[in-house]
KOLKEGU-708023 format. One record per residue (C-alpha): residue in one letter; chain; x, z, y. Coordinates in steps of 0.25 Angstrom, whole numbers. Example, Ala and Ser with C-alpha at 12.3 -4.5 7.8 and 13.67 -1.06 7.14 Angstrom:
# KOLKEGU-708023
+------+------+-------+-------+-------+
| code | unit |    xx |    zz |    yy |
+------+------+-------+-------+-------+
|    a |    A |    49 |    31 |   -18 |
|    s |    A |    55 |    29 |    -4 |
+------+------+-------+-------+-------+
***
This chain:
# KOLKEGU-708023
+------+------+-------+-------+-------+
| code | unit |    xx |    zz |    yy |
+------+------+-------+-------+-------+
|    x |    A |   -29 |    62 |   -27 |
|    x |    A |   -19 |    54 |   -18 |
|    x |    A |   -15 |    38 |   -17 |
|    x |    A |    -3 |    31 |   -16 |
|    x |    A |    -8 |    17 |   -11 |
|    x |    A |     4 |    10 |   -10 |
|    x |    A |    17 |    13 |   -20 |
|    x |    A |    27 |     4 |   -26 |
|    x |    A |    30 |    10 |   -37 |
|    x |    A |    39 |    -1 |   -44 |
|    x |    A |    49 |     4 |   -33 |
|    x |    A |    48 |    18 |   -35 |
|    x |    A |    50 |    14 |   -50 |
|    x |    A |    63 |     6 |   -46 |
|    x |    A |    71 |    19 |   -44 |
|    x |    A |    70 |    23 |   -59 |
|    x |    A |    68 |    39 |   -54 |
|    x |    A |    55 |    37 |   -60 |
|    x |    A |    46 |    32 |   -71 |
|    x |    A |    32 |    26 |   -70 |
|    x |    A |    29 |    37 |   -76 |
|    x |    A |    35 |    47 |   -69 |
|    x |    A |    27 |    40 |   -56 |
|    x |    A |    13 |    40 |   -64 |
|    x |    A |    15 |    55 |   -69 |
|    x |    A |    17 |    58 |   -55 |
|    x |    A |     5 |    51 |   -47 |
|    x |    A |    -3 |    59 |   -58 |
|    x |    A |     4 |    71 |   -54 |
|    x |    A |     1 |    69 |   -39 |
|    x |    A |   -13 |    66 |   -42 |
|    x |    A |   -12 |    52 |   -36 |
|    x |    A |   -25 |    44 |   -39 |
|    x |    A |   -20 |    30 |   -34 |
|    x |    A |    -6 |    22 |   -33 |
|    x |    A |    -5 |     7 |   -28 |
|    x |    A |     7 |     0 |   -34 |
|    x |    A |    11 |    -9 |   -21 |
|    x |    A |    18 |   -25 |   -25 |
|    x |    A |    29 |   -30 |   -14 |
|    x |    A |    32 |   -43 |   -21 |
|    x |    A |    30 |   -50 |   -33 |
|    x |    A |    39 |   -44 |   -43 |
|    x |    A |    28 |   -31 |   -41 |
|    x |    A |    16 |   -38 |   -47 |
|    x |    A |    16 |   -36 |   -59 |
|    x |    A |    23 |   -23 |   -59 |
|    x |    A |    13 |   -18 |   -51 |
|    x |    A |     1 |   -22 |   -59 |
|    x |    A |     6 |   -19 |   -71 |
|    x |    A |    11 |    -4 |   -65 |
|    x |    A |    -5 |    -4 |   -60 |
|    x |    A |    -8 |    -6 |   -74 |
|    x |    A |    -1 |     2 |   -81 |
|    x |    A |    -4 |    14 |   -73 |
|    x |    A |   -19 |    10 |   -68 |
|    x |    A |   -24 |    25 |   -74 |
|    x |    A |   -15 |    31 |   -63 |
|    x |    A |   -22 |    23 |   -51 |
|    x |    A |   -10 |    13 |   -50 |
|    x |    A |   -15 |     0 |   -43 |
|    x |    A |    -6 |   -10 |   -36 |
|    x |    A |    -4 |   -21 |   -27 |
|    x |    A |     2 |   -37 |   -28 |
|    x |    A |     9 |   -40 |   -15 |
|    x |    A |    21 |   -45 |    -7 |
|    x |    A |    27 |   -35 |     3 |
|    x |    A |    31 |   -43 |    16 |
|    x |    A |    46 |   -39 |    13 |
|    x |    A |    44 |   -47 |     0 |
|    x |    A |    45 |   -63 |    -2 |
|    x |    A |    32 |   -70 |    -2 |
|    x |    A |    33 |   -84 |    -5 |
|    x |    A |    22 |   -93 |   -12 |
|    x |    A |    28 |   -89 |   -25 |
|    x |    A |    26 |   -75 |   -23 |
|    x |    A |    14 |   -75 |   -15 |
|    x |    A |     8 |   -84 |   -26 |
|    x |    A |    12 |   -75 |   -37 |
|    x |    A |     4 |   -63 |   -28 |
|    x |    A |    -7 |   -72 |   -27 |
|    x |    A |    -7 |   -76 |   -44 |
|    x |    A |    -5 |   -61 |   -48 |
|    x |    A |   -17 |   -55 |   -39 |
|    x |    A |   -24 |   -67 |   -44 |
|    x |    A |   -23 |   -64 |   -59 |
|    x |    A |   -24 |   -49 |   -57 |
|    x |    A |   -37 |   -49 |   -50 |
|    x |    A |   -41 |   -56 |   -62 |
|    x |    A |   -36 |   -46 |   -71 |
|    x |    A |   -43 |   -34 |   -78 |
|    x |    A |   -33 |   -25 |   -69 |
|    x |    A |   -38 |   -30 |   -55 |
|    x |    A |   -42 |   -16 |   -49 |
|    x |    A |   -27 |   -12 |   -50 |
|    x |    A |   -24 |   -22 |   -40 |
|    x |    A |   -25 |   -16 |   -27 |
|    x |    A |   -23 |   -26 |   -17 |
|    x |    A |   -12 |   -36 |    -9 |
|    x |    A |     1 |   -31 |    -5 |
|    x |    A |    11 |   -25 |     0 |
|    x |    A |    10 |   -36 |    10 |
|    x |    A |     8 |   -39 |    23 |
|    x |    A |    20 |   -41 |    34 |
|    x |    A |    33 |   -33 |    36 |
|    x |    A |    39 |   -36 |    51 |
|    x |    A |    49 |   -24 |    48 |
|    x |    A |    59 |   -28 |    38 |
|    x |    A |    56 |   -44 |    39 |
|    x |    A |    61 |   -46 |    24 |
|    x |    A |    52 |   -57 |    24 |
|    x |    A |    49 |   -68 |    35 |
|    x |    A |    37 |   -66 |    42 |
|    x |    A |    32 |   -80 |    37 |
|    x |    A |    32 |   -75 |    25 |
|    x |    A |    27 |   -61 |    27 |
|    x |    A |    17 |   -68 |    32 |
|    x |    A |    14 |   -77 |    23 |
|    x |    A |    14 |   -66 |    11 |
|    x |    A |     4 |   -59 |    19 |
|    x |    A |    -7 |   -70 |    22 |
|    x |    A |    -5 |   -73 |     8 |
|    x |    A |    -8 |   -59 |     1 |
|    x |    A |   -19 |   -57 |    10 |
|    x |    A |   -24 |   -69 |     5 |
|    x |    A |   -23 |   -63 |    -9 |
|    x |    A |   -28 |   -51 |    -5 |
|    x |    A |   -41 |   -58 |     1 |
|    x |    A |   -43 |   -66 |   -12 |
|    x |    A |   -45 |   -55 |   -22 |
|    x |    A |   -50 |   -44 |   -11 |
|    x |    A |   -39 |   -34 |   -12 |
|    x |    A |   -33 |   -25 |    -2 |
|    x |    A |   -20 |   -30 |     5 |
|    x |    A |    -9 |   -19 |     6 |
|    x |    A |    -1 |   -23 |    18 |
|    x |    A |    14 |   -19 |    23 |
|    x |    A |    14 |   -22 |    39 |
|    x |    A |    27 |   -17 |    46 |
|    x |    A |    30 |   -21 |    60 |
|    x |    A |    19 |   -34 |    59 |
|    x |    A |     4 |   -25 |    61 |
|    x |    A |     0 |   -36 |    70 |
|    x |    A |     4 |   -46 |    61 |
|    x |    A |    -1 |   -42 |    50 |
|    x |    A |   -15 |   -39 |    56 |
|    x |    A |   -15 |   -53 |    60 |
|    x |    A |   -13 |   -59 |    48 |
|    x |    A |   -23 |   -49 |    41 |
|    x |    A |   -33 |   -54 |    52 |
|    x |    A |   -29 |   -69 |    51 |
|    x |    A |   -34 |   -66 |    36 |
|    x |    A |   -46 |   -57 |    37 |
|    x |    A |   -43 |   -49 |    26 |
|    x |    A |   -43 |   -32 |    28 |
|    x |    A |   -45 |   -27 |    17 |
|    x |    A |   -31 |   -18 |    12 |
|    x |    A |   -21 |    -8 |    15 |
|    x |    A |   -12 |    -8 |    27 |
|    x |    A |     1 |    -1 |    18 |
|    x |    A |    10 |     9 |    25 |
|    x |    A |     5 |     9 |    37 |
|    x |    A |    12 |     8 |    50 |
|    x |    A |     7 |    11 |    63 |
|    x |    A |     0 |    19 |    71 |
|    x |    A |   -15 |    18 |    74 |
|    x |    A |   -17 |     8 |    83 |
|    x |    A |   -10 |     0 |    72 |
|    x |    A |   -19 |     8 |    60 |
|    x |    A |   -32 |     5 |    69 |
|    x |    A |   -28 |   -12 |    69 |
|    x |    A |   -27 |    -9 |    51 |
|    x |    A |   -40 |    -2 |    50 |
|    x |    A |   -47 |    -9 |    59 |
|    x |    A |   -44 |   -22 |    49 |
|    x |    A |   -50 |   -13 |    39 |
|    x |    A |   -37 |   -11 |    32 |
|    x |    A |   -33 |     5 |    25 |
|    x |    A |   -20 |    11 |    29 |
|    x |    A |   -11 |    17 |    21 |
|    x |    A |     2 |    26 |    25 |
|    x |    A |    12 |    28 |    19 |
|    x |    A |    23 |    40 |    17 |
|    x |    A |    29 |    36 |    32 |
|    x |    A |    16 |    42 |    38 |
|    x |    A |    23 |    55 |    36 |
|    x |    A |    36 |    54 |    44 |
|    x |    A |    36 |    62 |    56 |
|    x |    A |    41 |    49 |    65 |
|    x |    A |    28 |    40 |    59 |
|    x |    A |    21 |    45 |    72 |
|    x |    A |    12 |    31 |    72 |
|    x |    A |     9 |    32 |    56 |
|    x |    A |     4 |    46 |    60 |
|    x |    A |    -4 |    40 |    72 |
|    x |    A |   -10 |    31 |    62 |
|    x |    A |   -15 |    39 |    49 |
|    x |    A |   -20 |    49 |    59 |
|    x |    A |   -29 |    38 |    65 |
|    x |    A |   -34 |    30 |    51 |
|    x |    A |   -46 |    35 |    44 |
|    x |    A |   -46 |    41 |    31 |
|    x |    A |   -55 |    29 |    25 |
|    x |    A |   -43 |    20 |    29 |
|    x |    A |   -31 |    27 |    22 |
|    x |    A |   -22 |    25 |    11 |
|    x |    A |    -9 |    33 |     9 |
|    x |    A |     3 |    27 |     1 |
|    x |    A |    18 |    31 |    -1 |
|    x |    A |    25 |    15 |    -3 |
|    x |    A |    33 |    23 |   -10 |
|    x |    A |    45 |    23 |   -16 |
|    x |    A |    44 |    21 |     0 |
|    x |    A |    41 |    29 |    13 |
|    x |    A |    41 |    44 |     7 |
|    x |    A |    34 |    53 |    15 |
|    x |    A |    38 |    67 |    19 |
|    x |    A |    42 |    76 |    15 |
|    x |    A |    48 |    66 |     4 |
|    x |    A |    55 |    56 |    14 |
|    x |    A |    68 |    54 |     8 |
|    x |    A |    63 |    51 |    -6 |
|    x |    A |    58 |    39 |   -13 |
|    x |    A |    44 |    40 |   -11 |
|    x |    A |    34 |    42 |   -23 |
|    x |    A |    19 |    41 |   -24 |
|    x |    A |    16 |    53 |   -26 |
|    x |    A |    22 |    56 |   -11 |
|    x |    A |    10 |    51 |    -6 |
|    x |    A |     5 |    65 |    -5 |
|    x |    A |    15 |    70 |     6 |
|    x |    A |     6 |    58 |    13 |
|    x |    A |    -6 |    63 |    10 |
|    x |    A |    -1 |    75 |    15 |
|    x |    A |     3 |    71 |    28 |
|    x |    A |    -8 |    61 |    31 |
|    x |    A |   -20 |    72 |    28 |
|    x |    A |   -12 |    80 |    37 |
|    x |    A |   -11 |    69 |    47 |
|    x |    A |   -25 |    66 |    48 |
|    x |    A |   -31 |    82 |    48 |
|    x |    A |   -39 |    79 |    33 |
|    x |    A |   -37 |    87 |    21 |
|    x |    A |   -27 |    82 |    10 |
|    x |    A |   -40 |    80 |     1 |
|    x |    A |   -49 |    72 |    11 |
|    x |    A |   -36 |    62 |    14 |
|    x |    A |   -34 |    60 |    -2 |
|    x |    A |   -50 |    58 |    -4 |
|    x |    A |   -50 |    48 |     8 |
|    x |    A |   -37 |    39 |     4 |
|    x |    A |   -43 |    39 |   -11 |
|    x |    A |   -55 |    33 |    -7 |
|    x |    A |   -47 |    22 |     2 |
|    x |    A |   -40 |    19 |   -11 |
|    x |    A |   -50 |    20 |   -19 |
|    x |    A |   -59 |    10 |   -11 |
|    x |    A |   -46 |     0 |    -8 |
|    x |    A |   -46 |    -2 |   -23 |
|    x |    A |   -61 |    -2 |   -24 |
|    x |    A |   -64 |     9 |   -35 |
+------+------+-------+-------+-------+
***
């Protein structure tokens, strides 16, 4: 069984190329356990909960978050903060996975930093309050994003896509945060991601496509689907010397302990 623990599958949907269906016939078929329905901004919530819903049997969960790159003013952080509130509450609870995407994005700036800020401190806030994993997006701003993490006491997520090498891995995990990697792991030029999930231990990783985004090779070129996640796998058992059944066992049981079952 293999995971996808970070997809945002209302964008692959926005193509038109393909159904719900045809995506939930096809994580069957690629014997995929587990897939986490990731939220960027507001307009996802209840899209994402009710896709979670709709297709819980399949191992959907989801996330509620605002992606740095998204606009986070009171309004929209006090609908993030209502929504978790009334879904914790609710009988499907346990398909609610964490907090995120957010964190901070120094790379593209399509948000002030104030505000990146502020978005940040305010879902590890919400985060904290019901207990639930943060899934973070950190580009260009790891010391930034460890401070704030630190100014808040609260380590207990998913460090999404990661990007660094392993000094930068050894500063995550030793917060007590998981890793994931994402399809970029496999390019040939990603010489620090390969220094860096050479160096994290099994009991610490997740693998993830952020598809429609980041396909990995030998895919690169196409929009990237779920199921690509294998070609991952692939390269990450390879990467780390383990059999391709010992790296799905171990990143099962990460998954399966982030969200508790």
């Amino acid at each position: 069984m293999i995971i996808d623990s970070h997809v945002h599958f209302n964008m692959i949907l926005k193509d038109k190329t393909k159904s719900e269906e045809d995506i939930l016939r096809s994580l069957k078929y690629n014997n995929m356990e587990y897939a986490v329905q990731v939220s960027v901004e507001e307009r996802d919530f209840i899209w994402s909960r009710d896709f979670a819903k709709r297709n819980s049997e399949a191992g959907i969960f989801y996330t509620l978050g605002i992606h740095p790159s998204s606009k986070a003013t009171e309004n929209e952080l006090k609908t993030l903060s209502d929504f978790a509130d009334s879904e914790m509450k609710g009988k499907f609870s346990k398909l609610l996975l964490g907090i995120g995407e957010c964190g901070l994005d120094y790379y593209r700036m399509h948000q002030p930093e104030e505000m990146q800020k502020a978005s940040f401190e305010a879902q590890i806030d919400i985060a904290k309050k019901h207990k639930l994993p943060l899934i973070i997006h950190c580009r260009d701003a790891m010391d930034e994003t460890i401070r704030i993490l630190k100014d808040k006491k609260y380590y207990y997520g998913i460090m999404h896509c990661f990007a660094g090498d392993s000094k930068a891995a050894k500063l995550v995990l030793d917060m007590g945060f998981v890793l994931s990697f994402a399809g970029n792991v496999t390019y040939k030029k990603a010489v620090e991601l390969h220094d860096a999930v050479k160096y994290v231990p099994l009991d610490r990783l997740l693998l993830e496509t952020d598809s429609p985004f980041l396909t990995p090779e030998p895919e690169r070129g196409k929009s990237n689907l779920p199921e690509m996640v294998k070609h991952t796998y692939k390269f990450v058992a390879n990467s780390k010397k383990v059999s391709l059944p010992k790296l799905e066992e171990s990143i099962t049981e990460n998954f399966v302990r982030l969200i508790g079952q």
